[in-house]
C-alpha positions as a Markdown table, in Angstrom:
| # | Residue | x | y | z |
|---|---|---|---|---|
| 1 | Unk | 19.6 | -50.4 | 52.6 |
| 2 | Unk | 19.9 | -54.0 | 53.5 |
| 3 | Unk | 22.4 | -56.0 | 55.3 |
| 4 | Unk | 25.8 | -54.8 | 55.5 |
| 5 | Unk | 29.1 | -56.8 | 56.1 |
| 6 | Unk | 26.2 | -59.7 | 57.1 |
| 7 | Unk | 25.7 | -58.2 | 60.4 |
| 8 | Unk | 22.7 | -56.3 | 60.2 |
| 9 | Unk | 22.1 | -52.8 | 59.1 |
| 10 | Unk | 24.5 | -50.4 | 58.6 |
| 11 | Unk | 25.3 | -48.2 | 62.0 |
| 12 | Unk | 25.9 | -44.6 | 62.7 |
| 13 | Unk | 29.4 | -45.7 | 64.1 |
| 14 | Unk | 30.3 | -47.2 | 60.7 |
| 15 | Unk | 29.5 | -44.2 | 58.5 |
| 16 | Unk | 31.4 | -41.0 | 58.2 |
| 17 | Unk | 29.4 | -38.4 | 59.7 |
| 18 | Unk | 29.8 | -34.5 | 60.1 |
| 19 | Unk | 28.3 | -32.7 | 63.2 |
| 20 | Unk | 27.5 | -29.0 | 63.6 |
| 21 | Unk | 29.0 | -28.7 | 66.9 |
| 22 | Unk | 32.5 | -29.7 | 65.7 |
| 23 | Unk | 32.2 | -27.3 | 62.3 |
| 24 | Unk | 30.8 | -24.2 | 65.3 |
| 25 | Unk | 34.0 | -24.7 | 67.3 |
| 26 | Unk | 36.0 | -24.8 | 64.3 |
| 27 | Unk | 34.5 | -21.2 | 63.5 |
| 28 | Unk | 32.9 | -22.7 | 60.3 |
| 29 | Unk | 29.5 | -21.3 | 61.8 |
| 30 | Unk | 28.7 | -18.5 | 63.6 |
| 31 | Unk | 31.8 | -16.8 | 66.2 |
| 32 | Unk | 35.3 | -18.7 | 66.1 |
| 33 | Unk | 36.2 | -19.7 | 69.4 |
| 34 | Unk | 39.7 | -18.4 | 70.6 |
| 35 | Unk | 40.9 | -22.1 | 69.8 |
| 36 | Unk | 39.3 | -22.5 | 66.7 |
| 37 | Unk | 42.8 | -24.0 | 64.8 |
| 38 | Unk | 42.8 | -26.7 | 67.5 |
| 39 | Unk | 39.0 | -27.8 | 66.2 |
| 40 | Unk | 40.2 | -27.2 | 62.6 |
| 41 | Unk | 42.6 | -29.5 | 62.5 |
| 42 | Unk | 40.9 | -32.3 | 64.2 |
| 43 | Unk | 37.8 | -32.0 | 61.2 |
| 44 | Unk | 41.0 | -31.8 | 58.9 |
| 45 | Unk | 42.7 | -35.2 | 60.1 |
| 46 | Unk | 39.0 | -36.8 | 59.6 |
| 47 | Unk | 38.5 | -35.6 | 56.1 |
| 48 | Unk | 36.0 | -32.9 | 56.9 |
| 49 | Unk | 37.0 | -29.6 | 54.7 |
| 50 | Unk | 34.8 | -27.3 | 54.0 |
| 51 | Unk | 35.5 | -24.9 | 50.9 |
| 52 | Unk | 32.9 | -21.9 | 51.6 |
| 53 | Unk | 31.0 | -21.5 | 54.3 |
| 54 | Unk | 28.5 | -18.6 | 56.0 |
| 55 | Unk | 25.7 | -18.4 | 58.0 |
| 56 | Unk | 23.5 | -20.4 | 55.7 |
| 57 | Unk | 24.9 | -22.7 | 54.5 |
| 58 | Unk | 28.4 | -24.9 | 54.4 |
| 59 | Unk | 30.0 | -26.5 | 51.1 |
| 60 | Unk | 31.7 | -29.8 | 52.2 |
| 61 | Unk | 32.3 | -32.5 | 49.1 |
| 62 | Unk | 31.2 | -30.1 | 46.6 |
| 63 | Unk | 27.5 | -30.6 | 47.9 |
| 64 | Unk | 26.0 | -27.1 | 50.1 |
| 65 | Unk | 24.7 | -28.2 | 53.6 |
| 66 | Unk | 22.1 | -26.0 | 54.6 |
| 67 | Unk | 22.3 | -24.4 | 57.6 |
| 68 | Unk | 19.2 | -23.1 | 59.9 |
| 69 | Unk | 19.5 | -21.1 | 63.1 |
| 70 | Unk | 16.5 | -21.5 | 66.2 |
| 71 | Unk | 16.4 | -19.1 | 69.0 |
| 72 | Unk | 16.9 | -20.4 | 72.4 |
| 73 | Unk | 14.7 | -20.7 | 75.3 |
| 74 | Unk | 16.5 | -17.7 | 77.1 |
| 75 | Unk | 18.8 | -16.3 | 74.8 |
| 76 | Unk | 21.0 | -17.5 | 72.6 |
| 77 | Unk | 20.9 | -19.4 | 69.2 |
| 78 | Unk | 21.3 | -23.2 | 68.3 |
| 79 | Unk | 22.6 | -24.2 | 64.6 |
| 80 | Unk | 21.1 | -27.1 | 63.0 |
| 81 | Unk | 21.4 | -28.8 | 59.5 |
| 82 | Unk | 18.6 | -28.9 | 57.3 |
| 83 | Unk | 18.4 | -32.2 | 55.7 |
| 84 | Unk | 17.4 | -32.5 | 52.1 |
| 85 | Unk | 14.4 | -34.7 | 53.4 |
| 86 | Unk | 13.2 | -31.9 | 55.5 |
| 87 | Unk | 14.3 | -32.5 | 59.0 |
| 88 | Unk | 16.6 | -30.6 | 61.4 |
| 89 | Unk | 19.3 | -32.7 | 62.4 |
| 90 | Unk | 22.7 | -32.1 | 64.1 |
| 91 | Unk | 24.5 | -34.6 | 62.6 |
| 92 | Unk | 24.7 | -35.5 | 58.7 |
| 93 | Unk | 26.4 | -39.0 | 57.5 |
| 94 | Unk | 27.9 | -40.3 | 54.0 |
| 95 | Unk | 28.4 | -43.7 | 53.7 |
| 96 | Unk | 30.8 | -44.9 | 50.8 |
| 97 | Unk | 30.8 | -41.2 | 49.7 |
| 98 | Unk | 27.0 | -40.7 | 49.3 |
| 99 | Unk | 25.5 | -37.0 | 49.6 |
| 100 | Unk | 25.4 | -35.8 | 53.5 |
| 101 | Unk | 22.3 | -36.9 | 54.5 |
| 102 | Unk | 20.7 | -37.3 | 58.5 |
| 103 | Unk | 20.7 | -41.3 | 59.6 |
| 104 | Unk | 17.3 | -41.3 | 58.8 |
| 105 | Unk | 17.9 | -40.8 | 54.8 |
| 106 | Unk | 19.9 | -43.8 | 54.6 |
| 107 | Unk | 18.2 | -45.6 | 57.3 |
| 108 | Unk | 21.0 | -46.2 | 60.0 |
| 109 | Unk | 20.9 | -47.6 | 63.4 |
| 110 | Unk | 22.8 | -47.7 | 66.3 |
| 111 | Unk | 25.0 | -50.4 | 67.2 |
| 112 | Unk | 23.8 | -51.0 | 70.4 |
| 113 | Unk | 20.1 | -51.6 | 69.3 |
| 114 | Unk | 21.6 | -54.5 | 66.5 |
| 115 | Unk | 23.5 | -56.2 | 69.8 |
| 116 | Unk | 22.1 | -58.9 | 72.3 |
| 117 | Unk | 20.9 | -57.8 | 75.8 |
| 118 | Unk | 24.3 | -59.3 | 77.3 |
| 119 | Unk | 26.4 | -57.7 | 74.9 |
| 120 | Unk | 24.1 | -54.3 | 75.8 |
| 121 | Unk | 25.2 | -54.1 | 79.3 |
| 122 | Unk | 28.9 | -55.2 | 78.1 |
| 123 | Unk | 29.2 | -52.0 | 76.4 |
| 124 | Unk | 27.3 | -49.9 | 79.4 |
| 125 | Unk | 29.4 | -50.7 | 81.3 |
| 126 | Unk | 32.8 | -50.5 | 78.8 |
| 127 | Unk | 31.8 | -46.5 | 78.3 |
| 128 | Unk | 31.3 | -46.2 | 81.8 |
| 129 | Unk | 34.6 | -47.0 | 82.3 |
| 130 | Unk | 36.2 | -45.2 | 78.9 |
| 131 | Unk | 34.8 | -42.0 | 80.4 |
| 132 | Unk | 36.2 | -41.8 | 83.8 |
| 133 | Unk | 39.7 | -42.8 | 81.9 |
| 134 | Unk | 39.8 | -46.7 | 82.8 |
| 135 | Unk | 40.4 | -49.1 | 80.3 |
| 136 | Unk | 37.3 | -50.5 | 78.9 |
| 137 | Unk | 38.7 | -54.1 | 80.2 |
| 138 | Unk | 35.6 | -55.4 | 82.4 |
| 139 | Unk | 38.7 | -57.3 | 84.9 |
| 140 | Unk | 40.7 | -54.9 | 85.3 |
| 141 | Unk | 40.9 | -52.7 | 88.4 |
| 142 | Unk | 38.1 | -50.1 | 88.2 |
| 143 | Unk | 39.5 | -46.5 | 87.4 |
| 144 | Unk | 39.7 | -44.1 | 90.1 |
| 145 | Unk | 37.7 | -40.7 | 90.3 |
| 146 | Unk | 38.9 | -38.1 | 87.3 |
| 147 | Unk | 39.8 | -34.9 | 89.0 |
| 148 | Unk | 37.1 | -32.6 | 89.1 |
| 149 | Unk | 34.3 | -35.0 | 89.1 |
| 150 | Unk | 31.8 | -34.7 | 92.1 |
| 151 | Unk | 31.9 | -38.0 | 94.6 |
| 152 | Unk | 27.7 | -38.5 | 94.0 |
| 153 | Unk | 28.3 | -38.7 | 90.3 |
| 154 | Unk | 31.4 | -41.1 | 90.5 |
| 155 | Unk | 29.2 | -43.6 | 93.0 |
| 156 | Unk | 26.0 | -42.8 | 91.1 |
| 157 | Unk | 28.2 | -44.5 | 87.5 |
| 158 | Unk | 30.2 | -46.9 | 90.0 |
| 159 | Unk | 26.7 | -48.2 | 90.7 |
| 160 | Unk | 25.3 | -48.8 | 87.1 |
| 161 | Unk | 28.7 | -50.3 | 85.7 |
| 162 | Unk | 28.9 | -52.8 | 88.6 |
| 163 | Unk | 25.0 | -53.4 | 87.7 |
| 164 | Unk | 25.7 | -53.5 | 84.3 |
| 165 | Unk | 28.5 | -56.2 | 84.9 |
| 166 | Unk | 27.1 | -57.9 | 87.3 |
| 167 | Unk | 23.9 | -58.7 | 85.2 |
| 168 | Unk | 26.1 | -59.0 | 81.5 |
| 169 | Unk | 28.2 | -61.9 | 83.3 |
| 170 | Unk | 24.9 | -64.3 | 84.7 |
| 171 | Unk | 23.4 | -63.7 | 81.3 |
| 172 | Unk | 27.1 | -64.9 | 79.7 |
| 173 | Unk | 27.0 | -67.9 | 82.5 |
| 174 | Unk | 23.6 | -68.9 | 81.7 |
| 175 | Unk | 24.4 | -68.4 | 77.7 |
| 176 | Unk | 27.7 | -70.7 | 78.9 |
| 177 | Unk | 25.8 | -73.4 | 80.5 |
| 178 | Unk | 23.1 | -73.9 | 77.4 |
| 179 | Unk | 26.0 | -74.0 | 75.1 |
| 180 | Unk | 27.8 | -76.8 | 77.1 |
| 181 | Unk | 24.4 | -78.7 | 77.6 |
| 182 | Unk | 23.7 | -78.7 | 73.9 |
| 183 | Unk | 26.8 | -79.8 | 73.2 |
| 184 | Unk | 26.5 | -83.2 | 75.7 |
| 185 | Unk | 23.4 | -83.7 | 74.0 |
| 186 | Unk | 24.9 | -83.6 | 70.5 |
């Protein structure tokens, strides 16, 4: 696929992508929820319309999207695509208007494996933060405990982010201090 924008491969956050989940809640698969409209329009606002749809299969950019159906350990069903290459996936991406195809078609990565250990713990410990509500700012005050959220999970994540921090800011200082010595030297 090759480099794209200069920075490495092209990432799953960078592609449009369709997941199975999202199309099940909007009742495109299987038994609508009660709020299926609400799911509907979100996959609407993103560009995601699919024109005929049953229990096999989806039509979504005038290209049918297989759809396969696994029993469950205890009951139940789970819905998966079937990828034109032969895998079950749950999630199917275009880039630049390509066919829907899994990341492993079109060779994507993550955008965490393309990023430097520092920056790694950087964005640890920015989602940690994004998910109890906080602003992903590493200074600002950390965000208190979302209602609902048990006390040994919010200390348990306190823990890693303040890790995560910790660690990402001596690997900036030492980053910091090779920079300025090179730059006495040159």
């Amino acid at each position: 696929m090759g480099r794209w924008g200069g920075y490495g491969r092209r990432t799953v956050e960078q592609t449009r992508s369709v997941d199975i989940e999202a199309l099940r809640r909007a009742g495109f698969v299987g038994k609508p929820r009660a709020t299926w409209w609400v799911h509907r329009q979100r996959l609407f606002r993103e560009g995601i319309r699919p024109t005929h749809w049953n229990d096999n299969a989806i039509t979504l950019d005038n290209q049918r999207l297989s759809v396969v159906r696994l029993a469950w350990h205890f009951s139940g069903q789970r819905v998966y695509f079937w990828c034109a290459c032969g895998r079950r996936v749950r999630k199917l991406y275009a880039p630049r208007g390509r066919p829907w195809r899994c990341r492993h078609c079109y060779s994507l990565t993550y955008a965490t494996r393309q990023a430097a250990p520092r920056d790694r713990l950087l964005i640890k410990a920015q989602k940690i933060r994004e998910l109890l509500g906080g602003s992903p700012a590493i200074f600002a005050a950390f965000p208190p405990k979302p209602k609902g959220m048990h006390w040994r999970r919010y200390r348990r994540l306190r823990n890693v982010h303040d890790q995560a921090a910790d660690n990402c800011l001596a690997m900036l200082a030492v980053h910091v201090n090779r920079l300025a010595r090179e730059g006495r030297r040159g």
